[in-house]
MARSE-438837 format. One record per atom (N, C-alpha, C): residue number from 1; residue in three letters; x, y, z. Coordinates in Angstrom, 3 decimals, always signed. Example, Ala and Ser with C-alpha at 12.3 -4.5 7.8 and 13.67 -1.06 7.14 Angstrom:
i aa east north up
1 ALA +13.190 -5.690 +7.800
1 ALA +12.300 -4.500 +7.800
1 ALA +13.200 -3.300 +7.800
2 SER +12.850 -2.250 +7.080
2 SER +13.670 -1.060 +7.140
2 SER +12.900 +0.030 +7.870
REM end
This chain:
i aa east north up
1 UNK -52.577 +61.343 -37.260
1 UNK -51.143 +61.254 -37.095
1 UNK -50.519 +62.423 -37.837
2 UNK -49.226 +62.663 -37.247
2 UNK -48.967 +64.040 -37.649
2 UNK -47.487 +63.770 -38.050
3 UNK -46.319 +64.220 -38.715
3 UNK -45.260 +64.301 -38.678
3 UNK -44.684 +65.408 -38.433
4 UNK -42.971 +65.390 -38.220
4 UNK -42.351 +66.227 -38.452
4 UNK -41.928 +67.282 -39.671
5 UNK -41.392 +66.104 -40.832
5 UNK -41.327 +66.590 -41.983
5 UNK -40.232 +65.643 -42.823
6 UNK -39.795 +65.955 -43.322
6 UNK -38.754 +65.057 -44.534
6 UNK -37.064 +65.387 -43.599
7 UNK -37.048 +64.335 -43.182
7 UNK -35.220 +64.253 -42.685
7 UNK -35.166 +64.135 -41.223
8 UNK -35.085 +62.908 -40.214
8 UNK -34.954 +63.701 -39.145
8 UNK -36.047 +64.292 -37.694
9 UNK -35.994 +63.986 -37.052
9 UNK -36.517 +65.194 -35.772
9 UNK -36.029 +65.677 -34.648
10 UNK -36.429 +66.386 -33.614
10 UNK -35.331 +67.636 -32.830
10 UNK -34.373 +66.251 -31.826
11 UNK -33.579 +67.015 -31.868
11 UNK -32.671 +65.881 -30.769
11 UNK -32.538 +66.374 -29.695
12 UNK -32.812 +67.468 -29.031
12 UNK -32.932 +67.448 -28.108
12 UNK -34.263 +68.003 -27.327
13 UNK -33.969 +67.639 -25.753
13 UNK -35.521 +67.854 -25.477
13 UNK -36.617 +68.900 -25.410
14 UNK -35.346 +70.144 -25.324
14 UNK -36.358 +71.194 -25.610
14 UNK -36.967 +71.516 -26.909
15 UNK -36.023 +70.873 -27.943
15 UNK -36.541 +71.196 -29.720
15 UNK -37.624 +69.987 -29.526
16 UNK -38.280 +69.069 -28.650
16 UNK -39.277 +67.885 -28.924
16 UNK -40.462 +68.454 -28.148
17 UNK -40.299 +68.727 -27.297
17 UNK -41.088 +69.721 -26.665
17 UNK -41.826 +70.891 -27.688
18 UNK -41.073 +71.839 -28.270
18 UNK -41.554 +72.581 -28.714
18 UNK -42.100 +71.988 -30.159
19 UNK -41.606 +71.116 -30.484
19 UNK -42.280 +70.110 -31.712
19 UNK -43.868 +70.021 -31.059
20 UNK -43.844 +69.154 -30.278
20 UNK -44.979 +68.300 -29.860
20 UNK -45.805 +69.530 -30.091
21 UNK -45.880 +70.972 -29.481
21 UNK -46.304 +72.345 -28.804
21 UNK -47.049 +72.522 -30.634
22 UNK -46.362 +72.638 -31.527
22 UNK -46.269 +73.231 -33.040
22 UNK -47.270 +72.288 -33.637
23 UNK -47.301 +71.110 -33.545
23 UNK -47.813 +70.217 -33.847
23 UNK -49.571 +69.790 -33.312
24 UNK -49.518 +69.885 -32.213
24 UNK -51.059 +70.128 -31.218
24 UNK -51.488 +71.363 -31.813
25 UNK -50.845 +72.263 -31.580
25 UNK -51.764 +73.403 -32.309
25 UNK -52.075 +73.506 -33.741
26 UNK -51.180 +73.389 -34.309
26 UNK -51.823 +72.513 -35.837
26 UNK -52.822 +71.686 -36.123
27 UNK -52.620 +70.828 -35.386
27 UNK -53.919 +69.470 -35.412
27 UNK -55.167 +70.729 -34.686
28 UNK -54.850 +71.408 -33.984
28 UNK -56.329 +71.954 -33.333
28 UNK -56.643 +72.886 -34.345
29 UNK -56.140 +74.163 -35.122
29 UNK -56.249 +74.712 -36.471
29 UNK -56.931 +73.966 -37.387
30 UNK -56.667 +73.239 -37.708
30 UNK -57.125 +72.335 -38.766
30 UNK -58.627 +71.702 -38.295
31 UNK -59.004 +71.467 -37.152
31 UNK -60.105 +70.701 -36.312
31 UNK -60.898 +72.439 -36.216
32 UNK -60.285 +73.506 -35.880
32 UNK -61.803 +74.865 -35.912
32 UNK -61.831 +75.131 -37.597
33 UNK -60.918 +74.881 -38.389
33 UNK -61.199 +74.913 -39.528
33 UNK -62.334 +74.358 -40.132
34 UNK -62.062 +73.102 -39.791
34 UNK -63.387 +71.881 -40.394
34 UNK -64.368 +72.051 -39.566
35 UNK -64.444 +72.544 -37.977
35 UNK -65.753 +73.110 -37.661
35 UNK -66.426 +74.284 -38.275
36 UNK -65.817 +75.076 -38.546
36 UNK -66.431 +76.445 -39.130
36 UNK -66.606 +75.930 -40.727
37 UNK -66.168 +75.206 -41.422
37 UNK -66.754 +74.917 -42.601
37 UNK -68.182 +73.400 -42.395
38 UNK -68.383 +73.117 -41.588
38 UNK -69.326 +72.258 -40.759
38 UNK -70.973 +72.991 -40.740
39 UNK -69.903 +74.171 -39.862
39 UNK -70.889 +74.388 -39.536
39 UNK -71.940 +75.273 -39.927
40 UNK -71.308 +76.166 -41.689
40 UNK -71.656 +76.574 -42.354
40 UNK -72.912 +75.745 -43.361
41 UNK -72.194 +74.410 -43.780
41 UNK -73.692 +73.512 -43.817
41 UNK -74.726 +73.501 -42.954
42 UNK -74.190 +73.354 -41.635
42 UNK -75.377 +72.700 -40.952
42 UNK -76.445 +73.805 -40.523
43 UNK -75.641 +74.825 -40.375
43 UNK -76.942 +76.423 -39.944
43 UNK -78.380 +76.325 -40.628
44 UNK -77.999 +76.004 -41.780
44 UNK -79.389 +76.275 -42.526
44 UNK -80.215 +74.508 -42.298
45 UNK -79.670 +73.810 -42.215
45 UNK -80.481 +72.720 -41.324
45 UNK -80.715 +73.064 -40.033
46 UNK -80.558 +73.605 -39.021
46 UNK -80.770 +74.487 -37.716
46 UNK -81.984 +75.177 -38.232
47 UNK -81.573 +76.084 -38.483
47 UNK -82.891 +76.957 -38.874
47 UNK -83.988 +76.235 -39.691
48 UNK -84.263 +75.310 -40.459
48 UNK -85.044 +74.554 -41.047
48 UNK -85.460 +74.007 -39.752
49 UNK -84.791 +73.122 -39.116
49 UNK -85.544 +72.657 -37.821
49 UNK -86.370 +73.240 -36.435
50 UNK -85.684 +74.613 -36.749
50 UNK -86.544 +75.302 -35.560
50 UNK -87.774 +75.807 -36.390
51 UNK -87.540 +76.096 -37.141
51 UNK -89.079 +76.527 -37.864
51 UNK -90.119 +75.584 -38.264
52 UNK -89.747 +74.268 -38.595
52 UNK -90.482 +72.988 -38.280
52 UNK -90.948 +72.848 -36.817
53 UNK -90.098 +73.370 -35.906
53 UNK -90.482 +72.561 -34.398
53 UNK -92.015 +73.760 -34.171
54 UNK -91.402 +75.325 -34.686
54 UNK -92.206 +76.304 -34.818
54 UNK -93.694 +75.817 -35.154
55 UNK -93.537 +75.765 -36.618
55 UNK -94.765 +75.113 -37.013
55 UNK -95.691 +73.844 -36.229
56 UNK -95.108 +72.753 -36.167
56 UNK -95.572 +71.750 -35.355
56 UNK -96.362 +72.428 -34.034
57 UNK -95.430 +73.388 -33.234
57 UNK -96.028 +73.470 -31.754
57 UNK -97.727 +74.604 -32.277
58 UNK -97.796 +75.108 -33.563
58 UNK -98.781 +75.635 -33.772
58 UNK -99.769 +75.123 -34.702
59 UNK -99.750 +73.777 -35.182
59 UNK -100.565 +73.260 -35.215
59 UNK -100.944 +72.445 -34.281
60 UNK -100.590 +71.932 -33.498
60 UNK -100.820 +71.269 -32.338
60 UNK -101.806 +72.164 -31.131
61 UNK -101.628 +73.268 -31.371
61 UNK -102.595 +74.389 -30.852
61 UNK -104.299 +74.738 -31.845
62 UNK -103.547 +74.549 -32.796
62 UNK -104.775 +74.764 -33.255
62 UNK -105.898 +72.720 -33.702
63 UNK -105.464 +71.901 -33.312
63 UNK -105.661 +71.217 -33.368
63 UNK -106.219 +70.579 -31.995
64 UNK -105.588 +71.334 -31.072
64 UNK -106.508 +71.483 -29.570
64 UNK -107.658 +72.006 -29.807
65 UNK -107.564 +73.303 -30.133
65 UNK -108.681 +74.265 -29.867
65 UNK -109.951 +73.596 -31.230
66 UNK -109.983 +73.017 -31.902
66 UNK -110.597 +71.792 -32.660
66 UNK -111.259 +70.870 -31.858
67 UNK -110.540 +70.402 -31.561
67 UNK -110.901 +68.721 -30.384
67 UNK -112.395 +69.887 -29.092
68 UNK -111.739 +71.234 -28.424
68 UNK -112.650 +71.747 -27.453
68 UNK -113.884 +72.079 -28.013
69 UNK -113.512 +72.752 -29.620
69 UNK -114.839 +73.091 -30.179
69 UNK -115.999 +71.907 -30.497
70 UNK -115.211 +70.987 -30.808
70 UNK -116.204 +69.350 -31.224
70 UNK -116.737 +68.873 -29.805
71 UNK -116.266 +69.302 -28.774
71 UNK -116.998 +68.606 -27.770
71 UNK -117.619 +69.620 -27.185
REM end
């Protein structure tokens, strides 16, 4: 929820209009804000996970080529 401010809001329809306009884009500012500070945590969990998935798909290779040599 968002307000106007202390006293009041536009009385007529073009000052509510351009309220509503001031206001959406604010709320969306504030929403890439908290994504880009988001997503500054989460990168380095990204990259931790692809290098896990990394690892995994190469032991799983070498854990094949194991299983062909035993038989």
């Amino acid at each position: 929820m968002t307000t106007v401010g202390y006293r009041g809001s536009p009385q007529t329809t073009l000052g509510r209009i351009i309220t509503i306009g001031v206001l959406v884009v604010g709320i969306g500012f504030v929403a890439v804000l908290t994504e880009a500070v988001a997503q500054r945590f989460l990168a380095s969990e990204i990259e931790v996970l692809a290098e896990l998935r990394e690892v995994r798909a190469r032991l799983d290779r070498l854990e094949s080529r194991l299983a062909d040599r035993a038989t």
